[in-house]
C-alpha positions as CSV (number, residue, x, y, z in Angstrom):
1,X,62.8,52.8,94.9
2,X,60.4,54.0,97.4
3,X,60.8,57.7,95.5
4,X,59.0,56.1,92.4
5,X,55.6,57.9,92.1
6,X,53.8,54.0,91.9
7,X,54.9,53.2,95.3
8,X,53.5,55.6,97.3
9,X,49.7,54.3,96.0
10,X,50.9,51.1,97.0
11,X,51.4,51.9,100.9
12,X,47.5,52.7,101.5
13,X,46.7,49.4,99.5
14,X,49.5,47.6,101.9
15,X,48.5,49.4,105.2
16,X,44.7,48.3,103.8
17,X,45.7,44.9,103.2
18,X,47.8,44.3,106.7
19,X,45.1,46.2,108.7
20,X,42.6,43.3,107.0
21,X,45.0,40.6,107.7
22,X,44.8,41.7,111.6
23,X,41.4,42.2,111.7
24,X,40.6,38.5,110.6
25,X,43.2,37.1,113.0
26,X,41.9,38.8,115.8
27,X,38.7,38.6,114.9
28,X,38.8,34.8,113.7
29,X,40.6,34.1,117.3
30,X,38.0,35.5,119.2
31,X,34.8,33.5,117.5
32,X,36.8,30.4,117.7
33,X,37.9,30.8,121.7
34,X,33.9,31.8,122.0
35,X,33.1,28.4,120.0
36,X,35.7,26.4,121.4
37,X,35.4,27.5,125.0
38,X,35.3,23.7,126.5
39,X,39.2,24.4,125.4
40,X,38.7,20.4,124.6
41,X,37.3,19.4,127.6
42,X,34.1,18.2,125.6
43,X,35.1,18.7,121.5
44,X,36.8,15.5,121.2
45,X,40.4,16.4,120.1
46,X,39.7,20.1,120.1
47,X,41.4,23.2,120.5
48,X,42.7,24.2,123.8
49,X,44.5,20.7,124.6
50,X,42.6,20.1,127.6
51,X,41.8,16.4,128.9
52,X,38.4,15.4,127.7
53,X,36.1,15.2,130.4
54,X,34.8,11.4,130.4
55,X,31.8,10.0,132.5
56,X,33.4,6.4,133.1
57,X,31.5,3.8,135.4
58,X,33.6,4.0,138.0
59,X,37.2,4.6,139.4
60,X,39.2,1.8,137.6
61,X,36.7,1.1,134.3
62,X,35.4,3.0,131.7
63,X,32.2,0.5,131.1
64,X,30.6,-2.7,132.6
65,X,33.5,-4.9,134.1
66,X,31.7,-8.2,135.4
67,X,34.2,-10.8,136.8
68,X,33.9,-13.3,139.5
69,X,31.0,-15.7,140.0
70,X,28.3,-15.5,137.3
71,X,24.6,-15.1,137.5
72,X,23.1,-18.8,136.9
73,X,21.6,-19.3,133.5
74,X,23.0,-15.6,131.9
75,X,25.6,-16.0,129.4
76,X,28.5,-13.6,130.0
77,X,30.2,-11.5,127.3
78,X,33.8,-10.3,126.7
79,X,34.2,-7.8,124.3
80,X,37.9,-7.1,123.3
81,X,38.3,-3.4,121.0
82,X,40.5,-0.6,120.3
83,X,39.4,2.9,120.6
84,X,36.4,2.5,119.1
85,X,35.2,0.4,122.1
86,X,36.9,2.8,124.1
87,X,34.5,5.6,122.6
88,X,37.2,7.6,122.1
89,X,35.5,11.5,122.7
90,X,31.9,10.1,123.6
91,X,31.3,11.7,127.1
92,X,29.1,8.8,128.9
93,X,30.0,5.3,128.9
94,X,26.1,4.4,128.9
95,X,26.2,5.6,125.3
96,X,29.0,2.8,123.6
97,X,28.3,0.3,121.5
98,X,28.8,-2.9,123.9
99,X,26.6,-1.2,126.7
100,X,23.7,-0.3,123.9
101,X,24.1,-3.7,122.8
102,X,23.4,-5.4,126.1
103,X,20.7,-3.6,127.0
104,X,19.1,-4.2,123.6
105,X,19.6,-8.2,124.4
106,X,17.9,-7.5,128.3
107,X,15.3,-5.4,126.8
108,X,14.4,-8.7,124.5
109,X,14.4,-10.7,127.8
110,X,17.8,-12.1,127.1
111,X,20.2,-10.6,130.1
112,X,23.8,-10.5,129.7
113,X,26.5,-9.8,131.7
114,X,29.5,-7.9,129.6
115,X,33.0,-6.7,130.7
116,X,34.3,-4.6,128.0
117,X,38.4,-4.8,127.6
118,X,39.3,-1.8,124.8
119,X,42.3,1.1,125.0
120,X,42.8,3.1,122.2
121,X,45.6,2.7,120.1
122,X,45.6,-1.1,120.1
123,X,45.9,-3.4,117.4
124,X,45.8,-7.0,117.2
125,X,49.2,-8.1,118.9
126,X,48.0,-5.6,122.0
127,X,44.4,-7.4,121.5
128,X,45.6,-11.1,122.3
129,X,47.7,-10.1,124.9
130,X,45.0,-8.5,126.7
131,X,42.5,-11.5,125.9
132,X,45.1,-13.7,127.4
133,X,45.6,-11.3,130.6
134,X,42.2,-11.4,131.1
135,X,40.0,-14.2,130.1
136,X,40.9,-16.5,132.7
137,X,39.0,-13.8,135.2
138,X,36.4,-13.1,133.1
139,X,35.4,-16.6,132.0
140,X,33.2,-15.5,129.0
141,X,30.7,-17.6,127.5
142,X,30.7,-15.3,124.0
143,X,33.7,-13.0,122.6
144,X,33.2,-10.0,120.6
145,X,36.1,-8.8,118.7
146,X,35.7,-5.8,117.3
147,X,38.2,-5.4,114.1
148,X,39.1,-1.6,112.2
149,X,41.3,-1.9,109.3
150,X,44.2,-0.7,111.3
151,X,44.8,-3.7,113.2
152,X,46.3,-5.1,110.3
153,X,49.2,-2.6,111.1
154,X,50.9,-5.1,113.6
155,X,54.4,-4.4,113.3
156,X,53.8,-0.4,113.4
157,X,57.7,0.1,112.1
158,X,56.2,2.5,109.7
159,X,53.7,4.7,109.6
160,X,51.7,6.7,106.3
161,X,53.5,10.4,106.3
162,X,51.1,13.1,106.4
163,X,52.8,16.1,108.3
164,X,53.0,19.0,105.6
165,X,55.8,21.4,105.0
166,X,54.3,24.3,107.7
167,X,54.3,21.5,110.2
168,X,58.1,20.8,110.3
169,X,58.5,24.5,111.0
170,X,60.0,24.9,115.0
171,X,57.5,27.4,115.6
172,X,54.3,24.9,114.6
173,X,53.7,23.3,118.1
174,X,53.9,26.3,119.7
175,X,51.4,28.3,117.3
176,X,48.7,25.4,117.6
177,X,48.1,27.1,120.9
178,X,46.3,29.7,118.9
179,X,42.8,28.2,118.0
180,X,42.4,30.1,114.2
181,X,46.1,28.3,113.6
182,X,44.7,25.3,114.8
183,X,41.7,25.3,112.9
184,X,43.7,26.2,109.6
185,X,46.1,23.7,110.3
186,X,43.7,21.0,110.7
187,X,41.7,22.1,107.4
188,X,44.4,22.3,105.2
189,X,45.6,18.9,106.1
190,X,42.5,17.6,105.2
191,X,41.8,19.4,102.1
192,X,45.0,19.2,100.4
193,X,46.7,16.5,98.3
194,X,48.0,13.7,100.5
195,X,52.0,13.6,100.9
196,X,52.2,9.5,100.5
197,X,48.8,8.8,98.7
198,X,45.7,8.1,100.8
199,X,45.2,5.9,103.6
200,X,43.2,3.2,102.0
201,X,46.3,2.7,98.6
202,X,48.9,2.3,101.7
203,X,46.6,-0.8,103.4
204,X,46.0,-2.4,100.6
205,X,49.3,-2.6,98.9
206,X,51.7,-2.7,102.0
207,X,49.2,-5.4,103.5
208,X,48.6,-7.2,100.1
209,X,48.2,-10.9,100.5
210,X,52.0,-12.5,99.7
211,X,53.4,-9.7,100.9
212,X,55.9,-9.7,104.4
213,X,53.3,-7.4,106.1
214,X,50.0,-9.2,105.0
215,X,51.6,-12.7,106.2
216,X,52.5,-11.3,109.0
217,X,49.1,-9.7,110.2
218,X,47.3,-13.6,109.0
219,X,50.2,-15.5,111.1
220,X,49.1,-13.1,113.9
221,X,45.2,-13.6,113.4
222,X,45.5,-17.2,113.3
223,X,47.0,-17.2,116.4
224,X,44.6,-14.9,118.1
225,X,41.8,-17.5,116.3
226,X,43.3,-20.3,117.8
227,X,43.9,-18.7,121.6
228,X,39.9,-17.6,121.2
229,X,38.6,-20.8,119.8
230,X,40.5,-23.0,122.9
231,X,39.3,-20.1,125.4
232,X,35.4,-19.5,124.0
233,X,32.5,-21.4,122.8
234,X,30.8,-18.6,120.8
235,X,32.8,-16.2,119.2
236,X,31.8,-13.2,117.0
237,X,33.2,-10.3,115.2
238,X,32.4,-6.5,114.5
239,X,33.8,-4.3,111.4
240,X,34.0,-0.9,111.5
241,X,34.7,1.0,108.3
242,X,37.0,3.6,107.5
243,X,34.5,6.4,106.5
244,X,33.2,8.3,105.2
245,X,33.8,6.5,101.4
246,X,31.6,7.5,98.1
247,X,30.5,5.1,96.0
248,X,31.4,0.9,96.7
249,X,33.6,0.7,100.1
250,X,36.7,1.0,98.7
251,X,38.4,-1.4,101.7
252,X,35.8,-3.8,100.8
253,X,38.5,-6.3,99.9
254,X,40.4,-6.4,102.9
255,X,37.0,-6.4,105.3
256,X,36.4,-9.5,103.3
257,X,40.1,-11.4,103.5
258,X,39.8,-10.6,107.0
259,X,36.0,-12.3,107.5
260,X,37.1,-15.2,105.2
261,X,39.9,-15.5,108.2
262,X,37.3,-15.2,111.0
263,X,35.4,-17.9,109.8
264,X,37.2,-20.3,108.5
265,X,37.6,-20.9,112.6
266,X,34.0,-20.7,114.0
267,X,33.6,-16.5,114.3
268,X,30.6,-15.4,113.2
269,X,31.0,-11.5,111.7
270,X,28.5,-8.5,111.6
271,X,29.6,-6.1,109.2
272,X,27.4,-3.2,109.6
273,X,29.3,-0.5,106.6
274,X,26.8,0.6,104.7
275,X,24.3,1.4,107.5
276,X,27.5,3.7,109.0
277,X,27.8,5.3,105.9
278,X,24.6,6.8,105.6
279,X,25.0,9.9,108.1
280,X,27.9,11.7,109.5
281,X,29.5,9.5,112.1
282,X,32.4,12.1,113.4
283,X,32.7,12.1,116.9
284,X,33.6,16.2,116.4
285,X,35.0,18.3,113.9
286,X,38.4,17.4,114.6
287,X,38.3,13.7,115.5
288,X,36.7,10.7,113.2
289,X,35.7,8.4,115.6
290,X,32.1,7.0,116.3
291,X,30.0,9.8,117.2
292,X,26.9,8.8,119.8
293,X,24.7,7.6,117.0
294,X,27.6,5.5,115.5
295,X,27.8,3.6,118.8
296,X,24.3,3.1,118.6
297,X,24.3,1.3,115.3
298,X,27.2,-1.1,116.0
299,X,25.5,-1.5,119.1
300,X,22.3,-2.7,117.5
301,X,23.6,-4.6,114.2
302,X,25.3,-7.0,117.5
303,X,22.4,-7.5,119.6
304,X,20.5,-8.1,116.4
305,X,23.2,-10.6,115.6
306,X,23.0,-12.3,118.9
307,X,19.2,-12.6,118.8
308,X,19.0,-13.5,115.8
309,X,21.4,-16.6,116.6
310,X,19.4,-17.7,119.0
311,X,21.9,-18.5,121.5
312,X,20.9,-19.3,125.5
């Protein structure tokens, strides 16, 4: 075969084509080490794997933690989240949404005092038991809850597929350590079809009202309702969307089941979507929570809120 008079044109074009391939590997490693060269440290789930560096308050809390005996005539707020509230990937803790908020209300001459309870990962179960663990020592005069449409997931016996055929390949954790596999791993992920349909088809119709999963997630809210409303006078809700969306919020119904449950009990809900939706929120390339500016607005739309209620 390799005596055939079209073969030996073929090697230069081969030896062209693998010298190419080398090139842009070594090449496309290089620029992305150079780019990259926090190694994760500050690109919020990043190549290079390393921790990312947070500014936290102090030893024991990422934000303000106020307990004990309160300041006479300042209302003091709880604020129960997820990773949002965490601010998963935002370096400073000065720049989250419950700190902006506050300082909003004191700059109006309305202080606050805030403790801030929020681990990422959590859903709603893991949200009632930490406002049960901790309400008794924080003895809050207004709750924010702050809701994303995964909290819905309470059971969390199954998940939405999306590793691709490369992934399942024994060599894939081990090649993420190169940045340019990284990189294409993450892009292709993203661009391509999705394995089990999108994120938003498998909320909706697993977590459809009637269904096993949707009465499960109300049973759980209304207990959650009913453990807040015995435990707070003033309680309030936060939505953040899934973005970024095109067109009408296509989880639109379920942020509305989900207020209608909220307050039908006394919560009051700020729902602050479309003013999200209106510049990139991405914390970093490779991670989709709130970025800075995101915090800022959900920090904002609450202390709006609150002023606008008029509360003492």
């Amino acid at each position: 075969m390799w005596d055939t008079p079209e073969v030996p044109r073929l090697q230069p074009l081969l030896k062209r084509l693998l010298f190419s391939l080398l090139v842009f590997v070594v090449t496309g490693e290089a620029v992305l080490r150079v780019a990259y060269r926090d190694q994760g440290r500050r690109t919020g789930y990043g190549p290079g794997f390393h921790p990312f560096e947070y500014v936290n308050k102090d030893a024991n809390h990422r934000g303000s933690f106020d307990t004990g005996p309160k300041t006479p005539g300042v209302p003091r707020i709880m604020v129960i989240g997820d990773s949002i509230t965490y601010g998963q990937a935002v370096r400073d803790w000065r720049d989250l949404w419950p700190e902006i908020m506050v300082n909003r209300l004191r700059a109006n001459g309305r202080p606050h005092e805030l403790a801030v309870v929020a681990e990422s990962g959590h859903n709603l179960s893991e949200d009632l038991r930490d406002f049960d663990r901790w309400v008794g020592q924080i003895e809050p005069d207004i709750l924010v809850y702050q809701f994303f449409v995964n909290d819905i997931d309470i059971w969390e016996d199954r998940e939405l597929n999306v590793t691709r055929w490369w992934q399942r390949s024994p060599w894939h954790q081990e090649l993420r350590a190169s940045y340019l596999y990284f990189v294409l791993d993450f892009a292709l992920s993203k661009h391509l079809p999705p394995v089990e349909g999108t994120y938003t088809d498998y909320l909706l119709t697993r977590f459809a009202p009637g269904t096993l999963e949707g009465e499960a997630f109300e049973h759980q809210f209304r207990t959650f309702r009913a453990h807040a409303g015995a435990r707070v006078l003033e309680r309030w809700m936060v939505m953040y969307p899934l973005l970024p969306f095109t067109g009408d919020y296509p989880l639109q119904p379920l942020h509305d089941r989900v207020r209608a449950l909220a307050e039908s009990d006394g919560f009051r809900v700020v729902d602050p979507t479309r003013r999200l939706n209106s510049f990139n929120t991405y914390v970093s390339l490779f991670d989709g929570h709130p970025n800075e500016r995101a915090q800022r607005v959900v920090g904002e739309a609450m202390a709006e809120a609150l002023l606008a209620a008029g509360h003492p």
